[in-house]
DRENTOR-308228 format. One line per field, with one value per residue (C-alpha): x, y, z negated; residue in three letters; residue number from 1. Coordinates in steps of 0.2 Angstrom, whole numbers, plus 2048, in hexadecimal, padded with zeros to 3 digits. Each point is the difference from the previous one (the first is absolute). Layout:
! DRENTOR-308228
X [X;...]
Y [Y;...]
Z [Z;...]
res [ALA;...]
n [NUM;...]
This chain:
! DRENTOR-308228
X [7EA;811;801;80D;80A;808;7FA;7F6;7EE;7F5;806;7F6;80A;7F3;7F4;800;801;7F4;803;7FD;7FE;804;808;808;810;7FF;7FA;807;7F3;807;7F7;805;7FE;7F9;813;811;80C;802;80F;7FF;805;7FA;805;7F2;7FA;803;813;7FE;804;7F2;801;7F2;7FD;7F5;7FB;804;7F1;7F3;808;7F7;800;80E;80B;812;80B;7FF;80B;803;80A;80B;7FD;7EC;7FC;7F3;7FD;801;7FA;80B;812;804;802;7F0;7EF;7F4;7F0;7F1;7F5;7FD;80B;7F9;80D;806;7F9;80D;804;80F;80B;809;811;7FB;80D;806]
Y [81C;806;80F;803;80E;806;80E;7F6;801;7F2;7F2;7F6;7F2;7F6;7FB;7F9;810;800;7FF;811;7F6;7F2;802;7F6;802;7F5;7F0;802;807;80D;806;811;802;810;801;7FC;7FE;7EF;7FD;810;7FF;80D;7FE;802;804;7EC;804;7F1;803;7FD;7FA;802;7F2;7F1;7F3;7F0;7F5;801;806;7FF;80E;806;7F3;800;7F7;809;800;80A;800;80F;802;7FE;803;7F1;7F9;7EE;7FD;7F2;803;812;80D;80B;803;801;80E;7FD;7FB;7F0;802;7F9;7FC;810;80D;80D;802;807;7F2;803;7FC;7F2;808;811]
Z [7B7;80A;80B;80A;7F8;813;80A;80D;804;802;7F4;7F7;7FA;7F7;80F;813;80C;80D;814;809;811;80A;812;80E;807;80F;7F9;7EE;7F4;7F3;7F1;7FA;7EA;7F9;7F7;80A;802;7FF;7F4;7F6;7EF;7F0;7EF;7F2;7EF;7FA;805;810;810;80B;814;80C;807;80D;7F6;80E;7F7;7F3;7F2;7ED;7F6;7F3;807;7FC;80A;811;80D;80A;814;800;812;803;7F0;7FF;7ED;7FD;7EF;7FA;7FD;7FD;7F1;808;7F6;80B;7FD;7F2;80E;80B;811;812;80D;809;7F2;7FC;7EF;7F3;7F8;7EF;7FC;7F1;7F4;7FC]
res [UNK;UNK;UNK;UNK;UNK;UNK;UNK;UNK;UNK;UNK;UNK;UNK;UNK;UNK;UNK;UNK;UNK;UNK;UNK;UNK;UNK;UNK;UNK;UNK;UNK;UNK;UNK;UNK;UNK;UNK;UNK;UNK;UNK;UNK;UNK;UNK;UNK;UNK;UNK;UNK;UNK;UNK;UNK;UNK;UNK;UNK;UNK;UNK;UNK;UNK;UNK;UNK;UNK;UNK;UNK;UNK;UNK;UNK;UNK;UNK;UNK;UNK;UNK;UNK;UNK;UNK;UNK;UNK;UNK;UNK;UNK;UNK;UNK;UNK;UNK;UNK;UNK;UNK;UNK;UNK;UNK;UNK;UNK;UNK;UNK;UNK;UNK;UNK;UNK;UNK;UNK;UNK;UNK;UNK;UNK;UNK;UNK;UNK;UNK;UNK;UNK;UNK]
n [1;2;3;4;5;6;7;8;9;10;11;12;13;14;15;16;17;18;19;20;21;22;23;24;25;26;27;28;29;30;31;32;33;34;35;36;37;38;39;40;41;42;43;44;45;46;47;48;49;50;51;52;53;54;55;56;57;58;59;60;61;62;63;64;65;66;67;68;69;70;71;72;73;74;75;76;77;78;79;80;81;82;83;84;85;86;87;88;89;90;91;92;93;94;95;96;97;98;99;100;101;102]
């Protein structure tokens, strides 16, 4: 199991990360996740650079050809060089995203 080998509290790379609460802005709903921010990076222990990320629809477990938009940081799960965590992902969950090679 990879742990991330940086300073930084709070990451667990190898499960979905939970949503501390929802809130609207107006008439947009947020949700807030218990780690951010959105589009941090760490490197771990497997030597894979891991991204934190939203996963834009469901989203089956270990799956390794994520995509993922540099600017929302929403996962597609076709098309990329991403691993996705060892659990199932629902659309919206927050998750960390390996690089698929070293």
């Amino acid at each position: 199991m990879a742990y991330s080998t940086l300073p930084i509290a709070g990451v667990n790379l190898n499960s979905a990360t939970t949503v501390d609460f929802a809130l609207t802005n107006g008439s947009t709903a947020e949700v807030i996740p218990a780690f951010g921010p959105i589009g941090a990076e760490t490197f771990a222990s497997d030597g894979k650079r891991y991204v934190f990320a939203q996963a834009g629809a469901a989203i089956s477990a270990s799956t390794t050809v994520c995509a993922i938009n540099a600017s929302t940081f929403q996962v597609a799960a076709t098309g990329g060089a991403y691993t996705s965590p060892g659990v199932a992902l629902a659309s919206g969950d927050f998750a960390w995203f390996g690089a698929a090679s070293v």
